[in-house]
C-alpha positions as CSV (number, residue, x, y, z in Angstrom):
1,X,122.4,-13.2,-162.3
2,X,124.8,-10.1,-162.5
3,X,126.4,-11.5,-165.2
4,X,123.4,-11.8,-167.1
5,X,123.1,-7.8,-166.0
6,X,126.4,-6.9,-167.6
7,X,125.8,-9.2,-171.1
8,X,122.4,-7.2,-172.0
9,X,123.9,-4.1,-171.1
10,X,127.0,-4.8,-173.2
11,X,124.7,-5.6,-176.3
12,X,123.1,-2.0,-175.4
13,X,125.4,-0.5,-176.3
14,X,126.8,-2.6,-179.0
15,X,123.4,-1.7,-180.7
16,X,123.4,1.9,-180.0
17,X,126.7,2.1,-181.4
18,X,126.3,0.6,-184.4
19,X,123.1,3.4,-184.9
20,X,125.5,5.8,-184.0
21,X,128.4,5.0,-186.5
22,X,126.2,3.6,-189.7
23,X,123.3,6.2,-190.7
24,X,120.4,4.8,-192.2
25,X,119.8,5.1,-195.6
26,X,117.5,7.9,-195.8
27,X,120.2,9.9,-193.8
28,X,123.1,9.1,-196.2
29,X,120.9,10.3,-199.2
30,X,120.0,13.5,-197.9
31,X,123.8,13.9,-196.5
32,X,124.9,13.9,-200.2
33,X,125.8,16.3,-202.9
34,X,123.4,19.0,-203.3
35,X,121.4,19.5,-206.8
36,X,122.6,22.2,-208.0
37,X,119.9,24.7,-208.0
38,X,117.1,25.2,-211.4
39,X,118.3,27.7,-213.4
40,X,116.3,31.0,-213.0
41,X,114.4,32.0,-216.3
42,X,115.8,35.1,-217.8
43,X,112.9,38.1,-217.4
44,X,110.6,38.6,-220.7
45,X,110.3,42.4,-220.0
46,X,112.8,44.8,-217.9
47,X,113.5,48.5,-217.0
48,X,116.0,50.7,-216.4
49,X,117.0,54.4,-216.5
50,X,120.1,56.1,-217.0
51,X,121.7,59.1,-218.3
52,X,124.1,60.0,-220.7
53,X,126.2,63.7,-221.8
54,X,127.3,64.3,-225.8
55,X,129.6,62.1,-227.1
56,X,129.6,59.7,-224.8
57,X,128.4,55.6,-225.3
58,X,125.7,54.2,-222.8
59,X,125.4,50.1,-223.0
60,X,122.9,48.2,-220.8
61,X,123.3,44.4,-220.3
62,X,119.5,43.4,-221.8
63,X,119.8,39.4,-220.9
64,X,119.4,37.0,-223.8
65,X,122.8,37.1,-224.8
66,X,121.7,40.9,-225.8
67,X,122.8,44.4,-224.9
68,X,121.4,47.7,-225.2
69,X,123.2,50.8,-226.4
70,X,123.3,54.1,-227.4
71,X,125.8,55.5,-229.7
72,X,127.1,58.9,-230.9
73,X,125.2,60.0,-234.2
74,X,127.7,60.1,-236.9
75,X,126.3,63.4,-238.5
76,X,127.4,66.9,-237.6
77,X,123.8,68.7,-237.2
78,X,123.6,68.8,-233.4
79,X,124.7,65.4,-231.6
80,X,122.5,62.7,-230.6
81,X,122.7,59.3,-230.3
82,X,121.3,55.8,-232.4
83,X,119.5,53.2,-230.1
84,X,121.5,49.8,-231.0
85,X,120.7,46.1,-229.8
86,X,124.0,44.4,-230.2
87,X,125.4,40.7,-229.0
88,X,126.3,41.1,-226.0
89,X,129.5,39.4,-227.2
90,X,130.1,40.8,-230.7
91,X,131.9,39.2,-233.1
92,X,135.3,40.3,-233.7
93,X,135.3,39.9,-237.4
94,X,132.3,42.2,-238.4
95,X,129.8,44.6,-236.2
96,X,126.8,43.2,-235.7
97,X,123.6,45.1,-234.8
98,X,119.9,44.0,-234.5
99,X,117.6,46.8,-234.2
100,X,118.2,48.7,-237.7
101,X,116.7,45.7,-239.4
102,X,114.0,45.4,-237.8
103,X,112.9,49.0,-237.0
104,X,111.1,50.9,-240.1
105,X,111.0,53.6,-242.1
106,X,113.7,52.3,-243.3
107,X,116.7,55.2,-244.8
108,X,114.6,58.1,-243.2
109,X,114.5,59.6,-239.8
110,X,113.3,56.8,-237.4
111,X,112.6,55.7,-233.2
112,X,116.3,55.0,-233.4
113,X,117.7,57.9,-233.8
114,X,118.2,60.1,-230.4
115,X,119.7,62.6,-232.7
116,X,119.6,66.2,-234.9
117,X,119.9,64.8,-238.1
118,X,117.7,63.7,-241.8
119,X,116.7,67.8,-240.9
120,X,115.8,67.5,-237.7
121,X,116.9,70.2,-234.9
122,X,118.2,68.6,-231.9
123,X,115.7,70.6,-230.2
124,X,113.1,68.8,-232.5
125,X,114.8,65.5,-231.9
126,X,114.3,65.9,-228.1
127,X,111.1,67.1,-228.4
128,X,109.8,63.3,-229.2
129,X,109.7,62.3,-225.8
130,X,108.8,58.8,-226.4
131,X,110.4,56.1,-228.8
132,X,109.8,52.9,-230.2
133,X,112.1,50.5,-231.3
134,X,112.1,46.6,-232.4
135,X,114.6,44.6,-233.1
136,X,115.3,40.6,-233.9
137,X,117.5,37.9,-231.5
138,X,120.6,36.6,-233.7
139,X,122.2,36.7,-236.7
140,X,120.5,34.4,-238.5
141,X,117.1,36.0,-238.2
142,X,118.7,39.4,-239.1
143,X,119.9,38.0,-242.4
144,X,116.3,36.1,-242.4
145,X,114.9,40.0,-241.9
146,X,117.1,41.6,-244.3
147,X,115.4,39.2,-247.1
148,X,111.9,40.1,-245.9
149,X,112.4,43.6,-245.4
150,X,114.0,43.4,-249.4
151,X,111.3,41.9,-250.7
152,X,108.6,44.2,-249.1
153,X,110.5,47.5,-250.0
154,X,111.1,46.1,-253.8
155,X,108.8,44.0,-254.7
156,X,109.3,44.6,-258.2
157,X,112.8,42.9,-258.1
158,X,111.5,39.7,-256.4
159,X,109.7,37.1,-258.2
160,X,106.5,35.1,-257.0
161,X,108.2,32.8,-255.5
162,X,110.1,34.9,-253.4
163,X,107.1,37.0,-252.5
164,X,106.0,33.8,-251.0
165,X,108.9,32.9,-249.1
166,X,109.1,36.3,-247.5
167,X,105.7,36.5,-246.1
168,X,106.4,33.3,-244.2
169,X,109.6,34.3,-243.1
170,X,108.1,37.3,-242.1
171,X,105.5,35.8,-239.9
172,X,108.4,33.1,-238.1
173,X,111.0,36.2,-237.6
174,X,110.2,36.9,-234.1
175,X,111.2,40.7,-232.8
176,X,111.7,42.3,-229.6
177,X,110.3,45.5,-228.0
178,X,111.5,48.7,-226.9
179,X,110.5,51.8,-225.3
180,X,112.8,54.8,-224.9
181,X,111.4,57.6,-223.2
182,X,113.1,61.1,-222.5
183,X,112.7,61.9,-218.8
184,X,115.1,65.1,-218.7
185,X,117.7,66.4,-221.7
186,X,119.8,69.8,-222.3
187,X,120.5,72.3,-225.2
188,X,123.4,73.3,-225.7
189,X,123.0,76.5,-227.6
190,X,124.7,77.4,-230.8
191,X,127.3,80.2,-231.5
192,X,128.5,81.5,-234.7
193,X,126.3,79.5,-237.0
194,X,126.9,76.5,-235.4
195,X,123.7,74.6,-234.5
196,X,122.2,73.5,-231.1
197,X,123.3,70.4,-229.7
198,X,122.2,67.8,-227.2
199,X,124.5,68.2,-224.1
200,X,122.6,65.9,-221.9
201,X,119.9,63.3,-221.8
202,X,118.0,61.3,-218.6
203,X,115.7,58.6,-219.8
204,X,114.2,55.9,-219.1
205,X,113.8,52.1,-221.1
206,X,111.7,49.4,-221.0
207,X,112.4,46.2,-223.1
208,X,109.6,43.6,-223.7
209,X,111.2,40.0,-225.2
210,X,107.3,38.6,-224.7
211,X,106.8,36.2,-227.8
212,X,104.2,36.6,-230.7
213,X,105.3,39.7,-232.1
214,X,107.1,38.8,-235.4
215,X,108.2,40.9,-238.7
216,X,105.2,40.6,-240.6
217,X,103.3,43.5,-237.2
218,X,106.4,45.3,-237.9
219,X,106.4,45.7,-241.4
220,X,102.4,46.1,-241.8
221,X,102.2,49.5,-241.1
222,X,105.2,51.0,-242.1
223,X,106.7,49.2,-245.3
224,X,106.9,52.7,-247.2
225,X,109.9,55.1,-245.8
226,X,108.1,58.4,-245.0
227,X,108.9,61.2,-242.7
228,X,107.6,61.3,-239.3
């Protein structure tokens, strides 16, 4: 009788054991390598603010392989700066920049332009206290852009043909959004005939990469340069 005792205690344990030292299936699975996580989607709109004195160069990461900037005006009437959309990587052969395109008038005074200059004062300049801006995604629907914006600002030079073409390129050239608007800025006052400049600007920025909005709303309203 005691030996029966000690046999079905000995297969007690055998069997515990064995539970013990070979997980069950379920246990295994979930004991493996982790999925690596869904990738997050990048945000359609975003906001920042930020500051920036004369002569400097402000650049804001944007997502979408994208980045925000503002760069020193090039002319000499009273500083400023030109609101830019660049790769966020740019190319090292060429500079490549995405808002000019796609942000009429076009070869006139403009949203872009955070600047004194095509006559304006840089008191004038920061008097606008809100810009807007658009711009396209990649290079090839820049050079796609530059052939609508051609067409639509010459249409004399294009034939039927290409009249056609453009207004469907225009309507599948999708285009971002942006909003600049000045929160704070500083005068530098001018000595000796030398103009005001534009020591110092706080604003703010809000960038909107919602679909739908494509060449053909940009260019509807404003195909003819004109002064603001």
């Amino acid at each position: 009788m005691l030996l029966r005792h000690i046999c079905l205690a000995l297969i007690c344990v055998l069997a515990s054991g064995a539970s013990l030292f070979w997980p069950s299936s379920s246990a295994s699975q979930s004991a493996g390598q982790a999925s690596p996580p869904a990738a997050t989607p990048e945000a359609s709109q975003l906001r920042f603010e930020g500051e920036i004195l004369r002569g400097q160069i402000y650049e804001h990461d944007i997502g979408h392989g994208l980045a925000f900037r503002l760069t020193p005006a090039t002319s000499d009437e009273g500083g400023g700066w030109v609101i830019q959309v660049l790769p966020a990587a740019e190319p090292a052969d060429e500079t490549t920049e995405f808002a000019e395109i796609a942000t009429p008038p076009y070869h006139a005074y403009n949203d872009r332009y955070l600047a004194a200059a095509f006559g304006y004062s840089a008191r004038e300049a920061v008097q606008i206290a809100v810009r807007h801006f658009y711009f396209v995604q990649s290079v090839e629907d820049q050079h796609r852009a530059a052939d609508v914006v051609n067409v639509t600002l010459y249409p004399g030079t294009a034939s039927e043909r290409e009249k056609i073409r453009a207004a469907d390129e225009a309507t599948s050239v999708n285009v971002g959004r942006g909003q600049l608007r000045i929160i704070h800025s500083k005068i530098a006052a001018g000595k000796a005939g030398v103009p005001d400049t534009i020591a110092w600007v706080k604003f703010e920025v809000v960038i909107d990469f919602s679909p739908g909005y494509t060449m053909r709303q940009v260019l509807a309203p404003h195909a003819d340069p004109a002064r603001r």
